[in-house]
N, CA, C and O atoms as CSV, one atom per row, in Angstrom:
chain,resi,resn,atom,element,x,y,z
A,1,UNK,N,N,77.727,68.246,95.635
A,1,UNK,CA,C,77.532,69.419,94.792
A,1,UNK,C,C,78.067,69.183,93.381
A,1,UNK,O,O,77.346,69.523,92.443
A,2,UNK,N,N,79.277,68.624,93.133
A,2,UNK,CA,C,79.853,68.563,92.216
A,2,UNK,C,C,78.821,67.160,91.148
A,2,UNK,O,O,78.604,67.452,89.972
A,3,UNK,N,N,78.458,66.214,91.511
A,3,UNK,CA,C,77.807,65.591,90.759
A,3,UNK,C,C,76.016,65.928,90.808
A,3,UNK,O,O,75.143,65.412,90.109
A,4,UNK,N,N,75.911,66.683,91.592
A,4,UNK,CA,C,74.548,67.422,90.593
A,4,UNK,C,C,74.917,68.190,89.627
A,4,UNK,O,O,74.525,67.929,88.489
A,5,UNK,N,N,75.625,69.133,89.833
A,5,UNK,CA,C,76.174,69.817,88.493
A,5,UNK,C,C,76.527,68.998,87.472
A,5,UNK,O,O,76.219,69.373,86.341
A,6,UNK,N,N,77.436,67.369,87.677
A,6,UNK,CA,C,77.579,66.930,86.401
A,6,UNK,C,C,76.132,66.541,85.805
A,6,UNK,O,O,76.025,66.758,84.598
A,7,UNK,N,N,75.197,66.094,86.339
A,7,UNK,CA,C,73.569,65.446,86.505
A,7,UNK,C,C,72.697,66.466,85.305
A,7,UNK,O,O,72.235,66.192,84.197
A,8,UNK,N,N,72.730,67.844,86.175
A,8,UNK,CA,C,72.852,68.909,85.398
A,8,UNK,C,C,72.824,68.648,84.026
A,8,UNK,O,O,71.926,68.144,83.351
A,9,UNK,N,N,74.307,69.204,83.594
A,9,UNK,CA,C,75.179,69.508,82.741
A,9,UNK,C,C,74.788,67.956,81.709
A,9,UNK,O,O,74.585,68.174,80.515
A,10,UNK,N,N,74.732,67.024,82.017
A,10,UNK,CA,C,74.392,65.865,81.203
A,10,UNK,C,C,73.260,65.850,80.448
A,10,UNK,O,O,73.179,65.520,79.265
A,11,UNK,N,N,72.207,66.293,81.321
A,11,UNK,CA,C,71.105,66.244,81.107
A,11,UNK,C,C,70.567,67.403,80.165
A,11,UNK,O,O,69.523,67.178,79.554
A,12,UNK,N,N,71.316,68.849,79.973
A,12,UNK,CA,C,71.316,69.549,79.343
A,12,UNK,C,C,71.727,69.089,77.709
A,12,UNK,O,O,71.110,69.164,76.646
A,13,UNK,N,N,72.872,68.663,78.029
A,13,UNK,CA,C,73.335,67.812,76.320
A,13,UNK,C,C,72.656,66.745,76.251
A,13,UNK,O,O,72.998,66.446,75.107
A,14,UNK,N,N,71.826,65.760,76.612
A,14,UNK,CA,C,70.807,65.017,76.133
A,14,UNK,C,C,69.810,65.911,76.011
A,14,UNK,O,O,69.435,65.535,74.901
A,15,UNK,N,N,69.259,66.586,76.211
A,15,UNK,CA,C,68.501,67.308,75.832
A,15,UNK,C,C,68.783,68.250,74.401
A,15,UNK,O,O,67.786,68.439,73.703
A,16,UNK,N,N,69.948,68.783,73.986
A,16,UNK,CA,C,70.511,69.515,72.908
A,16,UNK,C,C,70.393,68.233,71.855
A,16,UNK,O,O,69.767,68.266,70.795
A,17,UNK,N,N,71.075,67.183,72.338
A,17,UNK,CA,C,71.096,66.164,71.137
A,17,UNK,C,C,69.553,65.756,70.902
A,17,UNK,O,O,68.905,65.850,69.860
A,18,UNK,N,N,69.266,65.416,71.797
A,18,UNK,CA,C,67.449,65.104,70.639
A,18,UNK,C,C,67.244,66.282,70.323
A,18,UNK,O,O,66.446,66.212,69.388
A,19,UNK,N,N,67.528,67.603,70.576
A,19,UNK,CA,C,66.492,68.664,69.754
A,19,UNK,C,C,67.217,68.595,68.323
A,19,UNK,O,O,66.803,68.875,67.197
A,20,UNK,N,N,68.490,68.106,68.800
A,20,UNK,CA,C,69.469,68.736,67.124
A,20,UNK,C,C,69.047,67.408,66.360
A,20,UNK,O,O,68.982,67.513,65.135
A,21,UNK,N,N,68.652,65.754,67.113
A,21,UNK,CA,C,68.317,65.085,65.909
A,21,UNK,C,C,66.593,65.727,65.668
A,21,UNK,O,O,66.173,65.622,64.516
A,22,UNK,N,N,65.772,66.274,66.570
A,22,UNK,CA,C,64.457,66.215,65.988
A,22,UNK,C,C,64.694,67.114,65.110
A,22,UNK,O,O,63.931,67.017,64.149
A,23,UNK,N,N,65.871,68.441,64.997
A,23,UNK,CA,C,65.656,69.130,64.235
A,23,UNK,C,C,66.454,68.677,62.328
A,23,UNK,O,O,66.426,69.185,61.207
A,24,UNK,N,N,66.984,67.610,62.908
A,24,UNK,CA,C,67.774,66.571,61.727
A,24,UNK,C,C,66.831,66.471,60.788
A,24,UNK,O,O,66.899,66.901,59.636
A,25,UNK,N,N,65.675,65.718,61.454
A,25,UNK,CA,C,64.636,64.438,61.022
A,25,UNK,C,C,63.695,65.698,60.787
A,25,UNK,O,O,62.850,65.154,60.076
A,26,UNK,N,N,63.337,66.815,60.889
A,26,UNK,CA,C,62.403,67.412,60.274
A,26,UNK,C,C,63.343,68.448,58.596
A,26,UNK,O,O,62.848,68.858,57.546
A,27,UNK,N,N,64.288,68.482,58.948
A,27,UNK,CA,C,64.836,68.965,57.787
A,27,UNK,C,C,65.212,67.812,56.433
A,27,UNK,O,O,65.322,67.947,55.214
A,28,UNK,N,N,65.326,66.709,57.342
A,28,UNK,CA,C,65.881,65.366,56.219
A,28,UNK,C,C,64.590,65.428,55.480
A,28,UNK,O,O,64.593,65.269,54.259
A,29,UNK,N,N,63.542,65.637,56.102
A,29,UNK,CA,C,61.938,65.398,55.511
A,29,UNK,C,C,61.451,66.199,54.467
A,29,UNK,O,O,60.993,65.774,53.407
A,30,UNK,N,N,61.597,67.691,54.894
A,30,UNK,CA,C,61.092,68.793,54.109
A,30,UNK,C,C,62.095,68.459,52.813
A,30,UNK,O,O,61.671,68.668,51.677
A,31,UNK,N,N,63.470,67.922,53.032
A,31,UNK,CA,C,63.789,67.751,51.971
A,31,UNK,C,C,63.637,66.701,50.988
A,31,UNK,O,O,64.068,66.971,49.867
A,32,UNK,N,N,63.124,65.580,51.162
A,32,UNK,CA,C,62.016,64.373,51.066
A,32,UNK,C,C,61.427,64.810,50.633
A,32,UNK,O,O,61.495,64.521,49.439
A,33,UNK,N,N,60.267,65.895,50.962
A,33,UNK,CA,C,59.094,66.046,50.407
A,33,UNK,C,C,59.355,66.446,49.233
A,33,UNK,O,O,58.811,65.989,48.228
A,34,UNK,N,N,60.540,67.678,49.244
A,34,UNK,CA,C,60.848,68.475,48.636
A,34,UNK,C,C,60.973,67.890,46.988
A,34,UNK,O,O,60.144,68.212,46.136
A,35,UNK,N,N,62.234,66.917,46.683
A,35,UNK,CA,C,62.247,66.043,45.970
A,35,UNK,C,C,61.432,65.107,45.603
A,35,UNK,O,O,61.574,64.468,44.560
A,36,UNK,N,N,60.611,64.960,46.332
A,36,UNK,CA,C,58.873,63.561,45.599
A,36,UNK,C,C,57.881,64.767,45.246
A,36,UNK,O,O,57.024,64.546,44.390
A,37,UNK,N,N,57.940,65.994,45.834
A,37,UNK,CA,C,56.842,66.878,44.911
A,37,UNK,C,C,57.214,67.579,43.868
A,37,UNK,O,O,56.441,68.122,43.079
A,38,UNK,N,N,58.976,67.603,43.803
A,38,UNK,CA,C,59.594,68.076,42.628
A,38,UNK,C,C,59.115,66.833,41.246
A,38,UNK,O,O,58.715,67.205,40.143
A,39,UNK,N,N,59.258,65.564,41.600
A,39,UNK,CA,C,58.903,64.185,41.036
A,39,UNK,C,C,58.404,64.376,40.388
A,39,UNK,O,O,58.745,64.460,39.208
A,40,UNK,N,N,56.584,64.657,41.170
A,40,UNK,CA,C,55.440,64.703,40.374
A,40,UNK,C,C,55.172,65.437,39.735
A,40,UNK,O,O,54.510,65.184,38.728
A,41,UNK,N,N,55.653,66.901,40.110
A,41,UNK,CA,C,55.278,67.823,39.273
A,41,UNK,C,C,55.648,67.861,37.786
A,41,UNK,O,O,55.038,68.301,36.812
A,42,UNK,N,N,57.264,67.048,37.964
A,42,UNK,CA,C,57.882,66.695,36.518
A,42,UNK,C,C,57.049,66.402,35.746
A,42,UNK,O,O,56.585,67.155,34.890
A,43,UNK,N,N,56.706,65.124,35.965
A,43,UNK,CA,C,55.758,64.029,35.424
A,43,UNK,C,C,54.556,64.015,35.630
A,43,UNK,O,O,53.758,63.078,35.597
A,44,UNK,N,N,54.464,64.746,35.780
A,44,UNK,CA,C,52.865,65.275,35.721
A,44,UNK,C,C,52.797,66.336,34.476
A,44,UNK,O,O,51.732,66.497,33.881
A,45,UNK,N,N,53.704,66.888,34.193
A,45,UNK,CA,C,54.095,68.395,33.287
A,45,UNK,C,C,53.982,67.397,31.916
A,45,UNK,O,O,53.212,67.491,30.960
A,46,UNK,N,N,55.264,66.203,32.251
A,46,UNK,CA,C,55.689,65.602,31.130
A,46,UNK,C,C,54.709,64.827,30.845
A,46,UNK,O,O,54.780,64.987,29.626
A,47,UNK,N,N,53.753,64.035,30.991
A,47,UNK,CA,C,52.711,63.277,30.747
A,47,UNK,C,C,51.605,64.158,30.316
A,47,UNK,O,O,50.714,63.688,29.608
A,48,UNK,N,N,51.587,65.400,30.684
A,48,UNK,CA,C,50.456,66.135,29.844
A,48,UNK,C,C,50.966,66.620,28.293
A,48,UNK,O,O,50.350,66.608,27.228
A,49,UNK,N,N,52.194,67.002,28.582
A,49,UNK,CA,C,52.706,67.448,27.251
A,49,UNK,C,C,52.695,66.380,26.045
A,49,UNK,O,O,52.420,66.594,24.864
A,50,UNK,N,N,53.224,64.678,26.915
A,50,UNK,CA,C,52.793,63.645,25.700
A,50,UNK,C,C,51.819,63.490,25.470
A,50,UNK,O,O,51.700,62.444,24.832
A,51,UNK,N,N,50.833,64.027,25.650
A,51,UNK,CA,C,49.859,63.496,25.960
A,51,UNK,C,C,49.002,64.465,24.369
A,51,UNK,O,O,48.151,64.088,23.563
A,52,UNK,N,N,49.629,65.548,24.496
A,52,UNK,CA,C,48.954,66.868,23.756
A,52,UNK,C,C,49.918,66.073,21.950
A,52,UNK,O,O,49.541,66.111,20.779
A,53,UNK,N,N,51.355,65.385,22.681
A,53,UNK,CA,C,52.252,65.273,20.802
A,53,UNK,C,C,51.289,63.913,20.552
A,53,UNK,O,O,50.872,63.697,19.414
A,54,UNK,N,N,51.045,63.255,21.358
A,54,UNK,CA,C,50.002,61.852,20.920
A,54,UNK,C,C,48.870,62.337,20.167
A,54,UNK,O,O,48.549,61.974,19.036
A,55,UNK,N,N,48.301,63.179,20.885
A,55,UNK,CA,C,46.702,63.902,20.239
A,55,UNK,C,C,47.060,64.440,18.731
A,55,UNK,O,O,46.284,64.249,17.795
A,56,UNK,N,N,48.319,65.137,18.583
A,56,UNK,CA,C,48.443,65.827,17.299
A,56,UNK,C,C,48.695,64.799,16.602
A,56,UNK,O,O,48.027,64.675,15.575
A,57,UNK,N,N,49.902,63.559,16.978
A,57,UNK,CA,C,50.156,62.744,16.125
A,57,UNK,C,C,49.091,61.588,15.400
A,57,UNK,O,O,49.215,61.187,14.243
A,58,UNK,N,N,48.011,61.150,16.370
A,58,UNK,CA,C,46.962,60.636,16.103
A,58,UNK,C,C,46.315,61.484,15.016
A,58,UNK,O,O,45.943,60.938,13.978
A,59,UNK,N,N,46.187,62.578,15.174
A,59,UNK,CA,C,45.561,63.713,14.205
A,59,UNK,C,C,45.992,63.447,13.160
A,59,UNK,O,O,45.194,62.852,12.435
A,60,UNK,N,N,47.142,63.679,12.672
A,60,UNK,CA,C,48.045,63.672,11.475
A,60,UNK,C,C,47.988,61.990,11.248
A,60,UNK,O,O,46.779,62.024,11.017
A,61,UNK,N,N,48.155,61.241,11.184
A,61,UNK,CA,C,48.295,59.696,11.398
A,61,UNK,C,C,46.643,59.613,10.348
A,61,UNK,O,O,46.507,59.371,9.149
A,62,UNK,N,N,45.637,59.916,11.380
A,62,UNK,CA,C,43.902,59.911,10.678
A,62,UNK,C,C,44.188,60.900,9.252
A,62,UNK,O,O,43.555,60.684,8.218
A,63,UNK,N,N,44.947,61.708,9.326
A,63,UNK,CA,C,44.837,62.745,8.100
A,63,UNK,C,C,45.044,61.863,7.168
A,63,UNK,O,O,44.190,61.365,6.434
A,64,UNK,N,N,46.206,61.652,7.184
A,64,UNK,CA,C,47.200,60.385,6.235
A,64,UNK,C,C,46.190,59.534,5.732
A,64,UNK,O,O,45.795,59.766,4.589
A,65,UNK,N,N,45.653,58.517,6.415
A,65,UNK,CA,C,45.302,57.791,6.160
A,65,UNK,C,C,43.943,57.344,5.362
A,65,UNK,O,O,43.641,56.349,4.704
A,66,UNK,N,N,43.194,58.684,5.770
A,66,UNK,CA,C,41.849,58.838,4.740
A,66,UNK,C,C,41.823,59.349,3.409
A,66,UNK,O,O,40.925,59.470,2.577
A,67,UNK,N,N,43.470,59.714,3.427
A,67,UNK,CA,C,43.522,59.061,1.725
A,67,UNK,C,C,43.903,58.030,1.048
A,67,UNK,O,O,44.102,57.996,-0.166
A,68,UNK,N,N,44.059,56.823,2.113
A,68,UNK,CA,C,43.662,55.662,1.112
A,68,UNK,C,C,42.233,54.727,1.701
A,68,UNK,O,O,41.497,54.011,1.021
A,69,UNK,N,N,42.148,55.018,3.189
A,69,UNK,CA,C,41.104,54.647,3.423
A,69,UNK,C,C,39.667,55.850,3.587
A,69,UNK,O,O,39.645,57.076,3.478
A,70,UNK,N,N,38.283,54.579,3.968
A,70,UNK,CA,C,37.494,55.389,4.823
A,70,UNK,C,C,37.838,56.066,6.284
A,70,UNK,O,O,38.380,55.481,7.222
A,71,UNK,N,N,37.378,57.502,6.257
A,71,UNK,CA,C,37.516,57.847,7.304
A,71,UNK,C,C,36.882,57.058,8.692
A,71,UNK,O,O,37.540,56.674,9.659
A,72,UNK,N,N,35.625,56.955,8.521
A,72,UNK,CA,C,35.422,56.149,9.873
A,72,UNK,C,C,35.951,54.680,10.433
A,72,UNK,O,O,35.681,54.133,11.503
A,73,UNK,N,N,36.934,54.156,9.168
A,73,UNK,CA,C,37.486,53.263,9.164
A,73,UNK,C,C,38.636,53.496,9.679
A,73,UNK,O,O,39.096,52.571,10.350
A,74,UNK,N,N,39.569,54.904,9.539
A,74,UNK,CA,C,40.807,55.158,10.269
A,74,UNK,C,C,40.564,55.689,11.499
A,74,UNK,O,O,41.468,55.555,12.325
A,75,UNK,N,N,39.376,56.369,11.897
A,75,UNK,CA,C,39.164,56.436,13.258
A,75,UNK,C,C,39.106,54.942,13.919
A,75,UNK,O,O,39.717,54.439,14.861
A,76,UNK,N,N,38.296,54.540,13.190
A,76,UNK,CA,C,37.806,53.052,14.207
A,76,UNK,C,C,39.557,52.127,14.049
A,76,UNK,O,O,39.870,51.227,14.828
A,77,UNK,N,N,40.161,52.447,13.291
A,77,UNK,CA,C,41.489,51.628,13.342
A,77,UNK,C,C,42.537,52.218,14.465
A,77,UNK,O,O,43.346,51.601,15.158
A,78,UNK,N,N,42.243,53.640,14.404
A,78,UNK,CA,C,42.989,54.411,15.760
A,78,UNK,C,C,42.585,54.260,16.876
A,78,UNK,O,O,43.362,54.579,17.776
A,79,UNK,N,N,41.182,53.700,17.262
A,79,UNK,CA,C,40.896,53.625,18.363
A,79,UNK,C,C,41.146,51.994,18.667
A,79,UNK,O,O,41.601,51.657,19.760
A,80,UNK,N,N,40.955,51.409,18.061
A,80,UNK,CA,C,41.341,49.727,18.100
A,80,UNK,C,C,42.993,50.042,18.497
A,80,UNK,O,O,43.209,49.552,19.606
A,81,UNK,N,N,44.091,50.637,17.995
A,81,UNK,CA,C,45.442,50.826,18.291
A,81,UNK,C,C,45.366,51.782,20.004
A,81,UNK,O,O,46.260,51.640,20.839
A,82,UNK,N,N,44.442,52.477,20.178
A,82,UNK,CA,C,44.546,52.514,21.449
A,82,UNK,C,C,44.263,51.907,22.479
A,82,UNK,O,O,44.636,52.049,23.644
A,83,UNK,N,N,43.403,51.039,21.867
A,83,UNK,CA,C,42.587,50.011,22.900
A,83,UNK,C,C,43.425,48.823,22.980
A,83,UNK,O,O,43.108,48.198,23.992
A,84,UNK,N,N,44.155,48.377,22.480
A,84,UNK,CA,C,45.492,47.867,22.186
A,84,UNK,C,C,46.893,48.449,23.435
A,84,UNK,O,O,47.744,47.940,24.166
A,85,UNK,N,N,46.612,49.207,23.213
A,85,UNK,CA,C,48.009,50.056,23.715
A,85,UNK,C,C,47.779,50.055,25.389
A,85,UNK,O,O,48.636,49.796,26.234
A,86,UNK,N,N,46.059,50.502,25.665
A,86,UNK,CA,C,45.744,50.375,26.466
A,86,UNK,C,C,44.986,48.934,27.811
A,86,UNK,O,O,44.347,48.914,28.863
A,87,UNK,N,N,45.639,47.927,26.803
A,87,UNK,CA,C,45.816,46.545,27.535
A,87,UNK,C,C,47.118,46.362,27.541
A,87,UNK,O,O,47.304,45.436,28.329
A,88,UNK,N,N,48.382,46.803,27.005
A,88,UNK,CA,C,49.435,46.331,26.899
A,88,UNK,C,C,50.150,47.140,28.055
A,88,UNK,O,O,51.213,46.654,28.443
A,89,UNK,N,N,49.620,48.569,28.796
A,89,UNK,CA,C,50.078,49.110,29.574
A,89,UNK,C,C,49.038,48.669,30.958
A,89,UNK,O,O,49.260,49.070,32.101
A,90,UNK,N,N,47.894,47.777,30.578
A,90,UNK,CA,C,47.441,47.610,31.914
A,90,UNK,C,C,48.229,46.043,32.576
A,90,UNK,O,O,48.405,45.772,33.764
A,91,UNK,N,N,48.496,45.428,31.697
A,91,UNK,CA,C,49.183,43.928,31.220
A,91,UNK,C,C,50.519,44.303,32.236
A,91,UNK,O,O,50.837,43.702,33.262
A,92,UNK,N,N,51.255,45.596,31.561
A,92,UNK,CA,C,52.630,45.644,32.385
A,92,UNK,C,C,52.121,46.904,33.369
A,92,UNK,O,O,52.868,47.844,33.096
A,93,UNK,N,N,51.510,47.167,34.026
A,93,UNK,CA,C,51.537,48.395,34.777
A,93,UNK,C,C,52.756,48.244,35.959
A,93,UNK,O,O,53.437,49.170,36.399
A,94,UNK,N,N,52.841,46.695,36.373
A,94,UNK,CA,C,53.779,46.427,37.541
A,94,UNK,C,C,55.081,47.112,36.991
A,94,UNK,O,O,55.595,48.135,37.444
A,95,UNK,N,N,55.530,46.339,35.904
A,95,UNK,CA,C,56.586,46.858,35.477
A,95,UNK,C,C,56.618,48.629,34.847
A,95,UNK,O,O,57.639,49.283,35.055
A,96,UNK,N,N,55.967,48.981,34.435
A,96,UNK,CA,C,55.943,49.987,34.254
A,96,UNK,C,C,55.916,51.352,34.979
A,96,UNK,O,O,56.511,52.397,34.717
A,97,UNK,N,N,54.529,50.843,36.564
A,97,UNK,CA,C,54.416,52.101,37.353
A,97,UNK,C,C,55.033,51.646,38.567
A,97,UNK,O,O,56.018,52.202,39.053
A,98,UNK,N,N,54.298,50.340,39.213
A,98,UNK,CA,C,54.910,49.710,40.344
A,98,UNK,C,C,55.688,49.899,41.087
A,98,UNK,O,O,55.567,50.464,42.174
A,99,UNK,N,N,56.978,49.273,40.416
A,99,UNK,CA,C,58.317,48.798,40.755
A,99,UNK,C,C,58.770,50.495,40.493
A,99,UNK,O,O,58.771,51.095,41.568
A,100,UNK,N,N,59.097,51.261,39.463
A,100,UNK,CA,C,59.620,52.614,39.567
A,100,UNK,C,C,59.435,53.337,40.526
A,100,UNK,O,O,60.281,54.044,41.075
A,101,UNK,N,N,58.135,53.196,40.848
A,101,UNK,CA,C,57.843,54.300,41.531
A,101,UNK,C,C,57.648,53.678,42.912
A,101,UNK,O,O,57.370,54.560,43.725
A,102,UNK,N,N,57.703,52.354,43.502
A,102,UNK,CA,C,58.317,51.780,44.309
A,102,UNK,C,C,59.653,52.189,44.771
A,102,UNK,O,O,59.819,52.665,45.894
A,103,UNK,N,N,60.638,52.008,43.905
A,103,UNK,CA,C,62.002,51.933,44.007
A,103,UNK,C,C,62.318,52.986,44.617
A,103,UNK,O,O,62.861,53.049,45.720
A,104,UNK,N,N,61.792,54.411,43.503
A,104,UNK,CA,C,62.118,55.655,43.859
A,104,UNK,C,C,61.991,56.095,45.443
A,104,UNK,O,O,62.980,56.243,46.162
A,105,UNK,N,N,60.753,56.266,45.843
A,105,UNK,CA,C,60.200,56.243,46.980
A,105,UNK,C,C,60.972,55.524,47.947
A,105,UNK,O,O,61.427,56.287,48.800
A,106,UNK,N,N,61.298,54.245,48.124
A,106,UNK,CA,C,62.091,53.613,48.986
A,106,UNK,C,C,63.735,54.255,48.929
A,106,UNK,O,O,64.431,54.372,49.938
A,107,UNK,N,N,64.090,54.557,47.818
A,107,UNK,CA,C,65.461,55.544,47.744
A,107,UNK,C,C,65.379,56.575,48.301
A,107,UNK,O,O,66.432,56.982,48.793
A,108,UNK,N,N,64.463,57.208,48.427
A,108,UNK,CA,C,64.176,58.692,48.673
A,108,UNK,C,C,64.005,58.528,50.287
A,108,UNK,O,O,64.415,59.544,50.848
A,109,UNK,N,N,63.493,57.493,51.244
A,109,UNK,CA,C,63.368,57.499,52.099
A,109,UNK,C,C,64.274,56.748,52.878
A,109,UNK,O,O,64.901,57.276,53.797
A,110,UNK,N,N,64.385,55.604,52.594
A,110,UNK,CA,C,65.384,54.580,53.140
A,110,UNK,C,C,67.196,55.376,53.300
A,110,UNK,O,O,67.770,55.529,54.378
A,111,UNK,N,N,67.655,55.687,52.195
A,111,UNK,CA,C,69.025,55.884,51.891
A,111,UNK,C,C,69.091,57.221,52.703
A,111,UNK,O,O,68.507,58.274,52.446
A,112,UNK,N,N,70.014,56.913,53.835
A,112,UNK,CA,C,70.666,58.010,54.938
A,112,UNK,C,C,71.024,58.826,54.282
A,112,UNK,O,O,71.232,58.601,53.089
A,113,UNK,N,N,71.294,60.524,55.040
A,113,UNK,CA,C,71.427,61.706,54.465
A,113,UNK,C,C,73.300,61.233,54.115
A,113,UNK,O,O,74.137,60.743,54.872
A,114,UNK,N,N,73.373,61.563,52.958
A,114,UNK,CA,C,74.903,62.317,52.928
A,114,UNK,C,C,75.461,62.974,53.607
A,114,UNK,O,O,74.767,63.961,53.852
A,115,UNK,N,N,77.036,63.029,54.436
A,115,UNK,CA,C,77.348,63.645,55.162
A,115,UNK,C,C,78.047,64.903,53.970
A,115,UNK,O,O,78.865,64.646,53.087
A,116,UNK,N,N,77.679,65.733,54.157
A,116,UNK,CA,C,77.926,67.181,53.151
A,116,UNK,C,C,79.910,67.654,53.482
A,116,UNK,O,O,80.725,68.266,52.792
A,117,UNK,N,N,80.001,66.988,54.858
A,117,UNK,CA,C,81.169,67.571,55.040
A,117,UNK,C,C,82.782,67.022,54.447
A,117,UNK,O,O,83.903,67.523,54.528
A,118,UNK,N,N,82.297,65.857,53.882
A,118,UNK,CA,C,83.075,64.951,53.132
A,118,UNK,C,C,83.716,65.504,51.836
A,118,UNK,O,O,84.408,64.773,51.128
């Protein structure tokens, strides 16, 4: 009698401990997610906003410049500087998107929760 009850009783706390880690591993996650969709949203915000001071600054840049040059000459010189810009970021994309956003991701997932009670 006495060791079915311990049989029992064991089997009850293996049972508590996987629910308390499944319920670990679904909270470690939501908070995972939580932080990589906080990420993007950043940089997603922030890449549109450069995106709008580039457009003005290009603007102003062409203004400038069609008073000493032709205008279709400072367009065609702004777009040659983007077409430029835009091999020099395809050239480094590793370094640039890759590896960051590699890294991050593997931090965000790999590196065990903090114990909070410390």
């Amino acid at each position: 009698m006495e060791n079915n009850q311990f049989i029992k009783e064991l089997w009850q706390s293996v049972k508590r401990i996987i629910s308390l880690n499944v319920d670990n591993a679904k909270l470690s996650m939501a908070e995972k997610l939580t932080l990589f969709s906080t990420a993007v949203a950043f940089y997603f915000v922030a890449m549109l906003l450069g995106v709008i001071v580039v457009f003005f600054v290009s603007m102003a840049m062409c203004h400038l410049l069609t008073q000493v040059m032709e205008p279709h000459y400072v367009y065609l010189l702004m777009a040659a500087f983007y077409l430029l810009l835009l091999v020099v970021v395809y050239v480094m994309k590793n370094i640039l998107f890759l590896n960051p956003i590699s890294r991050f991701v593997s931090k965000l997932l790999l590196t065990p929760p903090q114990d909070r009670n410390e």
